[in-house]
Backbone atoms as SQL, in Angstrom:
CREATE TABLE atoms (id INTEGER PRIMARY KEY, chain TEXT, resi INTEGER, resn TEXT, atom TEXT, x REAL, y REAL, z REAL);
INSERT INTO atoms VALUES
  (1, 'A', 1, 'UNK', 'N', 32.025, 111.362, 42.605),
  (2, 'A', 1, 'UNK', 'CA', 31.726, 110.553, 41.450),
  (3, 'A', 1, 'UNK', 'C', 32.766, 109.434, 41.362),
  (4, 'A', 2, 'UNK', 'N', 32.350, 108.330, 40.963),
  (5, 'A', 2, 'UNK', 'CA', 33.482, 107.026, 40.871),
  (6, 'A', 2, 'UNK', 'C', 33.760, 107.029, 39.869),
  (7, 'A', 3, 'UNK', 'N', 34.686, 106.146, 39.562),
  (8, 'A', 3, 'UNK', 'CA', 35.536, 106.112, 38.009),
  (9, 'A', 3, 'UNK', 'C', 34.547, 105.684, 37.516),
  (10, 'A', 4, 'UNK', 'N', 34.412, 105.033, 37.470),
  (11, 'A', 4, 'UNK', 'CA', 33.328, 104.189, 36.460),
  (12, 'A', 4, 'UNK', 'C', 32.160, 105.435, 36.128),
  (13, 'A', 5, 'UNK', 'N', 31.095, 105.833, 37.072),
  (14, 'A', 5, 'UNK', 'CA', 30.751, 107.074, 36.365),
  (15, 'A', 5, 'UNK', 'C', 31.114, 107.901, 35.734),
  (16, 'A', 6, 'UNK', 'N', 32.688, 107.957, 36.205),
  (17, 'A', 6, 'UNK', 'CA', 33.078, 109.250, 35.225),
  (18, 'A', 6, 'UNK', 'C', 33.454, 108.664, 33.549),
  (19, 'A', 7, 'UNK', 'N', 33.531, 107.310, 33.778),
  (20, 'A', 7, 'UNK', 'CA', 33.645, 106.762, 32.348),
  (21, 'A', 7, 'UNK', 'C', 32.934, 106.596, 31.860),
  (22, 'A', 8, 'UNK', 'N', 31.476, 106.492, 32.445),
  (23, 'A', 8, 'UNK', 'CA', 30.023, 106.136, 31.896),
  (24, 'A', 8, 'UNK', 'C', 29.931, 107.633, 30.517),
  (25, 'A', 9, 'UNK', 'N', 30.240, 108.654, 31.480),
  (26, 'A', 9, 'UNK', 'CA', 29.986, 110.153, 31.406),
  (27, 'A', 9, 'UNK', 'C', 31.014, 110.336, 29.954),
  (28, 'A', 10, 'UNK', 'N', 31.730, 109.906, 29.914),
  (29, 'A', 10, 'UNK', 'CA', 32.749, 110.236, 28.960),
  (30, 'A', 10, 'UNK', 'C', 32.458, 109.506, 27.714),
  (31, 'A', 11, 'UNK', 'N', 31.796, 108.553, 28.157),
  (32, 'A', 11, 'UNK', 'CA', 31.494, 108.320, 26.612),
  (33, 'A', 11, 'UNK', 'C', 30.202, 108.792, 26.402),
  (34, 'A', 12, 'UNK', 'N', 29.470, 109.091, 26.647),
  (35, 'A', 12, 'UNK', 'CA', 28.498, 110.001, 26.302),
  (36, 'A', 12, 'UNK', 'C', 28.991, 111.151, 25.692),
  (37, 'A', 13, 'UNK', 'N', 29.795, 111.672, 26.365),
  (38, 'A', 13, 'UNK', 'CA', 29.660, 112.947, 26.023),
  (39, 'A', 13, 'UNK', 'C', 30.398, 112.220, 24.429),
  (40, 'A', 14, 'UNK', 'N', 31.642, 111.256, 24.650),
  (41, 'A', 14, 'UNK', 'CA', 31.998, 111.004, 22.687),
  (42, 'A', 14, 'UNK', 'C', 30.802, 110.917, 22.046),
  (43, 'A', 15, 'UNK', 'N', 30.422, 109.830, 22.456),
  (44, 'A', 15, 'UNK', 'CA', 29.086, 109.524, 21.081),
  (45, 'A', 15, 'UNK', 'C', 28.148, 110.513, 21.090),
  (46, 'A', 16, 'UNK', 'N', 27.571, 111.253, 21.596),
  (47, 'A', 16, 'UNK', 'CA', 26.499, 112.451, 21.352),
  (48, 'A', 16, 'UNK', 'C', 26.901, 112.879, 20.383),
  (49, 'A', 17, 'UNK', 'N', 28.438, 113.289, 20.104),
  (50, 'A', 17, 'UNK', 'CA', 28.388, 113.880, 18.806),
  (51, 'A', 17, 'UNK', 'C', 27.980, 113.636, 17.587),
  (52, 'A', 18, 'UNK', 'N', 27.703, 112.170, 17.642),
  (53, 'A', 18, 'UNK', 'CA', 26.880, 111.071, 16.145),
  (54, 'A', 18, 'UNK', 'C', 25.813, 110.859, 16.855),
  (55, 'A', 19, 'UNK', 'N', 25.068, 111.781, 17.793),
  (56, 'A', 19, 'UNK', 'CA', 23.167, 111.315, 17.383),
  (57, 'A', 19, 'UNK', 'C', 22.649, 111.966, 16.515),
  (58, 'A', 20, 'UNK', 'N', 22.975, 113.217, 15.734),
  (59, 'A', 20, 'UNK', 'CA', 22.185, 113.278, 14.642),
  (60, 'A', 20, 'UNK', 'C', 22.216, 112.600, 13.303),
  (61, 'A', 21, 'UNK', 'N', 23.295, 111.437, 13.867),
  (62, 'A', 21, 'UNK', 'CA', 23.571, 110.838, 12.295),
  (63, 'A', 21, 'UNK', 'C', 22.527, 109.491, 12.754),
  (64, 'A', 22, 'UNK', 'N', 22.551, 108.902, 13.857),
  (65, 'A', 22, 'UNK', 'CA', 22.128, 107.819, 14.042),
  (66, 'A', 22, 'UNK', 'C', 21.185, 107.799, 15.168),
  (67, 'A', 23, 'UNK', 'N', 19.856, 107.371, 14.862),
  (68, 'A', 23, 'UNK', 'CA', 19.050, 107.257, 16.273),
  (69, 'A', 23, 'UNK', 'C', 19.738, 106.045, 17.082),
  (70, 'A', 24, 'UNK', 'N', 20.390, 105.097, 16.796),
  (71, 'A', 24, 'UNK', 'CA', 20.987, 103.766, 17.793),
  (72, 'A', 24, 'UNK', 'C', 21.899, 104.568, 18.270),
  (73, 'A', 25, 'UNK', 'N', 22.678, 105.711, 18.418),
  (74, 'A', 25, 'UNK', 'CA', 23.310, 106.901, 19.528),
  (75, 'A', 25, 'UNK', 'C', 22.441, 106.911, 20.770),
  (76, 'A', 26, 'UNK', 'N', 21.448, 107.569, 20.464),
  (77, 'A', 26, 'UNK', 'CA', 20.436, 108.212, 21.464),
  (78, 'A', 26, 'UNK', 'C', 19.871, 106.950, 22.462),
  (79, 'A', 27, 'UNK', 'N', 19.721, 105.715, 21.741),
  (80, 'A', 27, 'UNK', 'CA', 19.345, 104.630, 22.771),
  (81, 'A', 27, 'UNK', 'C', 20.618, 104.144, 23.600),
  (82, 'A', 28, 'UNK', 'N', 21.781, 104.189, 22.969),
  (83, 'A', 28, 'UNK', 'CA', 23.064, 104.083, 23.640),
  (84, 'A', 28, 'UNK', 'C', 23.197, 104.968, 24.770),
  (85, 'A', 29, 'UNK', 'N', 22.935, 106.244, 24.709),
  (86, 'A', 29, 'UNK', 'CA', 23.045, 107.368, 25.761),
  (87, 'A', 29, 'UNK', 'C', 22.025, 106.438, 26.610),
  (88, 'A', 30, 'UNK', 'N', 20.746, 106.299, 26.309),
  (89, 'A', 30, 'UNK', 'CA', 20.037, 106.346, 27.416),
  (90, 'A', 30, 'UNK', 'C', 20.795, 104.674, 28.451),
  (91, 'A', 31, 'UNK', 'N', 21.092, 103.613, 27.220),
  (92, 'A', 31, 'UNK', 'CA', 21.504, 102.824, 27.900),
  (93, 'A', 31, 'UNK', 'C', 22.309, 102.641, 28.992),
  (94, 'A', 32, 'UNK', 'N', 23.945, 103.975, 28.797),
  (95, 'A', 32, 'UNK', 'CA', 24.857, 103.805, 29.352),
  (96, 'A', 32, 'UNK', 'C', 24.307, 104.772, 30.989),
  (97, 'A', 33, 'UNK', 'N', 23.108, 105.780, 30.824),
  (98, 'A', 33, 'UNK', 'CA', 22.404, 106.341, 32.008),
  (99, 'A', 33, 'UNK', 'C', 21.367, 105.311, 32.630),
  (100, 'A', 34, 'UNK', 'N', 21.172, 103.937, 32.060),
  (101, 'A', 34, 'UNK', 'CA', 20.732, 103.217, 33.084),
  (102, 'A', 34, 'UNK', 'C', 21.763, 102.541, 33.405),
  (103, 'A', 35, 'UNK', 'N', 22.683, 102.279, 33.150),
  (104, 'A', 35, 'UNK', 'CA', 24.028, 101.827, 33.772),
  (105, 'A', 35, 'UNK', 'C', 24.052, 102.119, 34.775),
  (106, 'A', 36, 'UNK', 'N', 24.458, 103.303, 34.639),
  (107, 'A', 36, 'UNK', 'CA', 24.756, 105.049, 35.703),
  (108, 'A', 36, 'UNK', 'C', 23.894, 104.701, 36.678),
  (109, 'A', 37, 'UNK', 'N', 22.630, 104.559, 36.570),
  (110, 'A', 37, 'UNK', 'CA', 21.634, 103.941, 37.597),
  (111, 'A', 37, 'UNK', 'C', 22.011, 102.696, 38.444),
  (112, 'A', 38, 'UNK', 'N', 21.857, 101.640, 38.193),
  (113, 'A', 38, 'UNK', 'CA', 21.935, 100.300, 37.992),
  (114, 'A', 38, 'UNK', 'C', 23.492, 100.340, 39.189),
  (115, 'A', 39, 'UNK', 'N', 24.595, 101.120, 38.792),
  (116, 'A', 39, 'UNK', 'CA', 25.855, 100.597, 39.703),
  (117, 'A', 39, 'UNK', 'C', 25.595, 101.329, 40.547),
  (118, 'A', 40, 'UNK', 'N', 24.629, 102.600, 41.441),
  (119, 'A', 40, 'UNK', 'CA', 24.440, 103.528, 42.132),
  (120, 'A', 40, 'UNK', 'C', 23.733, 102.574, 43.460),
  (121, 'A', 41, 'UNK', 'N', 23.400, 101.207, 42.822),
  (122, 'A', 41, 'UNK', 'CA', 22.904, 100.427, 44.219),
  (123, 'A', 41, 'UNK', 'C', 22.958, 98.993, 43.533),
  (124, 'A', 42, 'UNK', 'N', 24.373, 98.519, 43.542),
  (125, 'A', 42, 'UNK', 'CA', 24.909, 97.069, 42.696),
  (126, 'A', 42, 'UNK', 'C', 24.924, 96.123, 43.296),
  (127, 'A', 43, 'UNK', 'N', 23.353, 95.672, 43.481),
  (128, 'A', 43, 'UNK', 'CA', 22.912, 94.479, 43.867),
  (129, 'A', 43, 'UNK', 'C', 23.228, 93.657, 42.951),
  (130, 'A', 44, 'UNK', 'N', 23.114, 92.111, 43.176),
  (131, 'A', 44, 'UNK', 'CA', 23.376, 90.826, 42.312),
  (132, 'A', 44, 'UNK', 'C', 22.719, 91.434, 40.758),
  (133, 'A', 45, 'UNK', 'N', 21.287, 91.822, 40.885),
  (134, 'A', 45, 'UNK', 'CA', 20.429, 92.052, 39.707),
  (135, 'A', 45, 'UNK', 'C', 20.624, 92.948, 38.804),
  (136, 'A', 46, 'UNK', 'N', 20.833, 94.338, 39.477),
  (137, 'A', 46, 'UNK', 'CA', 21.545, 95.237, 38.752),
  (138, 'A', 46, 'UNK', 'C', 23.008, 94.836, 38.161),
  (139, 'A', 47, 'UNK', 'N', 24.080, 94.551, 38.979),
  (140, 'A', 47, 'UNK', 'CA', 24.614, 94.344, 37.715),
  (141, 'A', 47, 'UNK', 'C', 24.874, 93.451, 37.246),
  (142, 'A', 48, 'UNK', 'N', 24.289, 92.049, 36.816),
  (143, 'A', 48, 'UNK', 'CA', 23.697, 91.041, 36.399),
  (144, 'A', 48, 'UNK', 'C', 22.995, 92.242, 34.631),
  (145, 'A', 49, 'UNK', 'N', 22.282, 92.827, 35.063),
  (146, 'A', 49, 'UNK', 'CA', 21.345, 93.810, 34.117),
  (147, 'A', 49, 'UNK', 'C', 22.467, 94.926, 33.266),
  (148, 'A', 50, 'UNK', 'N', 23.019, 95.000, 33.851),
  (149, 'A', 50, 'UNK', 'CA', 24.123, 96.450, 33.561),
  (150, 'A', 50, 'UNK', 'C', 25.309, 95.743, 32.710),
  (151, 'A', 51, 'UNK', 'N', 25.879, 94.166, 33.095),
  (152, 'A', 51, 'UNK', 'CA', 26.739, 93.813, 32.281),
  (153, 'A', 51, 'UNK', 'C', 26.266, 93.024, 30.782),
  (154, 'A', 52, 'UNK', 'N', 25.082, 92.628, 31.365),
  (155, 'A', 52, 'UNK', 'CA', 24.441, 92.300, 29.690),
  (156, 'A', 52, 'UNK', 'C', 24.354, 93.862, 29.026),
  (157, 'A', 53, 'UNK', 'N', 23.890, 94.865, 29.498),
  (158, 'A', 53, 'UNK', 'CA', 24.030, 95.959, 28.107),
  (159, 'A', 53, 'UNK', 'C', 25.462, 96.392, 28.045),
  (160, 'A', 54, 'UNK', 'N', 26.097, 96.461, 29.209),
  (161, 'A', 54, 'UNK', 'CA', 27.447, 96.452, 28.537),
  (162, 'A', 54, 'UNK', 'C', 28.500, 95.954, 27.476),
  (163, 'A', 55, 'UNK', 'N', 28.439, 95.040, 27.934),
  (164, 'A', 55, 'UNK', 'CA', 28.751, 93.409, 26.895),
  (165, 'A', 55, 'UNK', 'C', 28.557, 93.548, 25.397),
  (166, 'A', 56, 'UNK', 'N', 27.030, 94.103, 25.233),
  (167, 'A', 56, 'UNK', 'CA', 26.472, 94.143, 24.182),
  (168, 'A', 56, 'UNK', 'C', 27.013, 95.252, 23.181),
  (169, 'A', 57, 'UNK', 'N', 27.439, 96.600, 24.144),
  (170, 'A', 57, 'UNK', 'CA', 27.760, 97.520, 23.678),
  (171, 'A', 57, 'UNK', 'C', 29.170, 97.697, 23.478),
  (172, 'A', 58, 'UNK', 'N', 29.928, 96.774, 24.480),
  (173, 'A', 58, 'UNK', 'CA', 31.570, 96.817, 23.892),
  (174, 'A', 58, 'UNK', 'C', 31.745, 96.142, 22.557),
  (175, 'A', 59, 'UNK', 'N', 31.082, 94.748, 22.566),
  (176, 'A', 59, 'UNK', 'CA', 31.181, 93.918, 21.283),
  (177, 'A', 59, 'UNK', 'C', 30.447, 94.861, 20.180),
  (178, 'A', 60, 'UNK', 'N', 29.705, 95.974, 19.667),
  (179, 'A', 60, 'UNK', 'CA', 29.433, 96.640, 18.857),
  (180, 'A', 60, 'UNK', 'C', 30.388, 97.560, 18.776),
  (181, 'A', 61, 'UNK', 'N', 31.079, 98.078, 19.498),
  (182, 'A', 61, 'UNK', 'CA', 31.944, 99.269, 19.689),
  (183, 'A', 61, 'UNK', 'C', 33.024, 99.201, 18.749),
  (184, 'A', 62, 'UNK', 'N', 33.462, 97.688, 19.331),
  (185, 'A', 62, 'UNK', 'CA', 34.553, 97.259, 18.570),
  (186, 'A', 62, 'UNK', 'C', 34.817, 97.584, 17.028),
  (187, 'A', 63, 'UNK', 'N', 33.340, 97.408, 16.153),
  (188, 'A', 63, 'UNK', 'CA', 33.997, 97.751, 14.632),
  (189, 'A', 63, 'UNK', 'C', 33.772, 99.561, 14.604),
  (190, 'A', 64, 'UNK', 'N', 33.159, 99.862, 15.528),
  (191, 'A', 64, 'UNK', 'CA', 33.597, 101.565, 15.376),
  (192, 'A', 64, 'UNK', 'C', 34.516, 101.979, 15.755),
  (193, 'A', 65, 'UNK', 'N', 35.941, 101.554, 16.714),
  (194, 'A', 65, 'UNK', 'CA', 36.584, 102.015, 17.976),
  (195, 'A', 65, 'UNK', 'C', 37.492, 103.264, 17.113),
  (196, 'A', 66, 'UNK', 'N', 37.830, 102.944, 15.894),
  (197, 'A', 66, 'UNK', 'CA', 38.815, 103.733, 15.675),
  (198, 'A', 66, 'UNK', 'C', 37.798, 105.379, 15.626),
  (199, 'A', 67, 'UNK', 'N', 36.553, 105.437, 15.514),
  (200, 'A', 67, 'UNK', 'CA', 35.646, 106.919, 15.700),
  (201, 'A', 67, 'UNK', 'C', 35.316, 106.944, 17.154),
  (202, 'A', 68, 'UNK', 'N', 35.736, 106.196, 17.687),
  (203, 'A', 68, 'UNK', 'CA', 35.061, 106.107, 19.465),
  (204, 'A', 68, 'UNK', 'C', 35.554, 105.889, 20.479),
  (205, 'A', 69, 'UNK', 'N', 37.079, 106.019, 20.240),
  (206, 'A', 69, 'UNK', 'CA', 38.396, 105.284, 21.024),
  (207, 'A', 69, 'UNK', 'C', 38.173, 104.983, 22.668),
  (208, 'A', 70, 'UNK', 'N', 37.884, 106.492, 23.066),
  (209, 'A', 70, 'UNK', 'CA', 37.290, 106.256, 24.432),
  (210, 'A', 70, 'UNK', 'C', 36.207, 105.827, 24.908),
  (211, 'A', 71, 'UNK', 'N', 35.243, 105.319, 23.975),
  (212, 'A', 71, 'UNK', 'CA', 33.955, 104.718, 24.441),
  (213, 'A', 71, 'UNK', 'C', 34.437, 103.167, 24.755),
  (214, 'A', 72, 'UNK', 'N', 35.453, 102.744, 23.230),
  (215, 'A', 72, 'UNK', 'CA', 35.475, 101.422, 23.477),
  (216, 'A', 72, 'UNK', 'C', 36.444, 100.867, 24.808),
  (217, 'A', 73, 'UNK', 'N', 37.618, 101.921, 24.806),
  (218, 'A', 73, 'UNK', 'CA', 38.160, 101.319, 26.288),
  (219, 'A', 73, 'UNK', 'C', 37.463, 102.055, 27.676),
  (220, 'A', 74, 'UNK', 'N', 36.677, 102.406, 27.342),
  (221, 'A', 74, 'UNK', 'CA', 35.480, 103.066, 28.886),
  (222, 'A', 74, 'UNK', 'C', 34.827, 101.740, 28.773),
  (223, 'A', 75, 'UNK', 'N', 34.140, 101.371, 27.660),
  (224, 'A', 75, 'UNK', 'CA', 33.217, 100.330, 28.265),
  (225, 'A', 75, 'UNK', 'C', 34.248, 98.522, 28.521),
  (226, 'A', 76, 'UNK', 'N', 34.994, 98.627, 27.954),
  (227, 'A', 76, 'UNK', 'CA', 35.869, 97.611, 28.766),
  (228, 'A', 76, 'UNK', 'C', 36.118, 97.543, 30.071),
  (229, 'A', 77, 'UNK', 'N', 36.301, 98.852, 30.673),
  (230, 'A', 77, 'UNK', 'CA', 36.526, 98.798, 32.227),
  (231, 'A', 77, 'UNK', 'C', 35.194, 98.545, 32.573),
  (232, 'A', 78, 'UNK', 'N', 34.637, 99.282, 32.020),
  (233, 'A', 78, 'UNK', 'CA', 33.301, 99.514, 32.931),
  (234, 'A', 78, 'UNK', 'C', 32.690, 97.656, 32.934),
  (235, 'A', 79, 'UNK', 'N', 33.078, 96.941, 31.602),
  (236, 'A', 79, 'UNK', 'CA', 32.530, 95.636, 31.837),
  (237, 'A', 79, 'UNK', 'C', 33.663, 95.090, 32.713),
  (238, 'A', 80, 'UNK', 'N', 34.546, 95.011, 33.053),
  (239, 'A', 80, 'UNK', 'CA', 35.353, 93.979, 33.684),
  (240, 'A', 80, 'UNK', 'C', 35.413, 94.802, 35.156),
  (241, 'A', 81, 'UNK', 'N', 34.599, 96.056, 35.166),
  (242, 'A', 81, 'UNK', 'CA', 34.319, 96.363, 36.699),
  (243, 'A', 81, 'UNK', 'C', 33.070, 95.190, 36.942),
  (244, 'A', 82, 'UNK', 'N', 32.377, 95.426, 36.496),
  (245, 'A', 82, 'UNK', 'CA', 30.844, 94.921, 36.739),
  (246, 'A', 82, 'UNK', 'C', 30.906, 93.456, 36.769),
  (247, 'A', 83, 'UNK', 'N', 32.166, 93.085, 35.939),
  (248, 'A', 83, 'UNK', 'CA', 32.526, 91.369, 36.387),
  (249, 'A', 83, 'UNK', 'C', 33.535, 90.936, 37.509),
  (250, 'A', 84, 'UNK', 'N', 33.879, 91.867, 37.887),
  (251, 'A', 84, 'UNK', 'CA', 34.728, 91.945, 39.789),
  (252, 'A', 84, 'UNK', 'C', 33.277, 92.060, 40.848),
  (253, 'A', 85, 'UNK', 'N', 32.512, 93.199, 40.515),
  (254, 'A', 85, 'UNK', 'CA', 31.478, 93.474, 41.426),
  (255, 'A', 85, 'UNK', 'C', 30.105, 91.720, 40.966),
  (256, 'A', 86, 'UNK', 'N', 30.051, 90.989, 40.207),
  (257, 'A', 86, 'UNK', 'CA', 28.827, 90.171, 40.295),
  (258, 'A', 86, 'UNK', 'C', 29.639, 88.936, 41.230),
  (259, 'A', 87, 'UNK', 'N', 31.376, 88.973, 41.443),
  (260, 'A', 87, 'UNK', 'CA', 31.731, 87.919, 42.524),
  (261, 'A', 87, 'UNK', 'C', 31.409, 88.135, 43.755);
């Protein structure tokens, strides 16, 4: 498993603990498992595809971080991986 999966993985497992408070959890999970997909064969398109939901999801993270600490610095790497891998 690569870092980055294993960071994908780790924040999942944080935020699961707030999907019964919030269905926008459960689309997050599924988002960060097409990630998981998406860098498993990181063509131009994929992650072109993978850093727009990333992106999207660090800049939301941000006003939760202090309930999500490791989601928000997982998905920082995970975006400034995916912006080394689209050079």
């Amino acid at each position: 498993m690569s870092e980055v999966q294993k960071r994908i993985r780790e924040c999942i497992a944080e935020i699961e603990l707030y999907a019964p408070f919030s269905p926008d959890v459960r689309s997050a999970i599924d988002d960060l498992r097409e990630i998981e997909n998406l860098i498993t064969n990181p063509d131009r398109e994929n992650v072109e595809k993978g850093l727009r939901i990333v992106t999207e999801y660090y800049e939301r993270a941000q006003v939760h971080s202090s309930y999500v600490p490791t989601t928000t610095s997982n998905l920082k790497f995970i975006k400034e991986w995916l912006e080394k891998s689209k050079k």
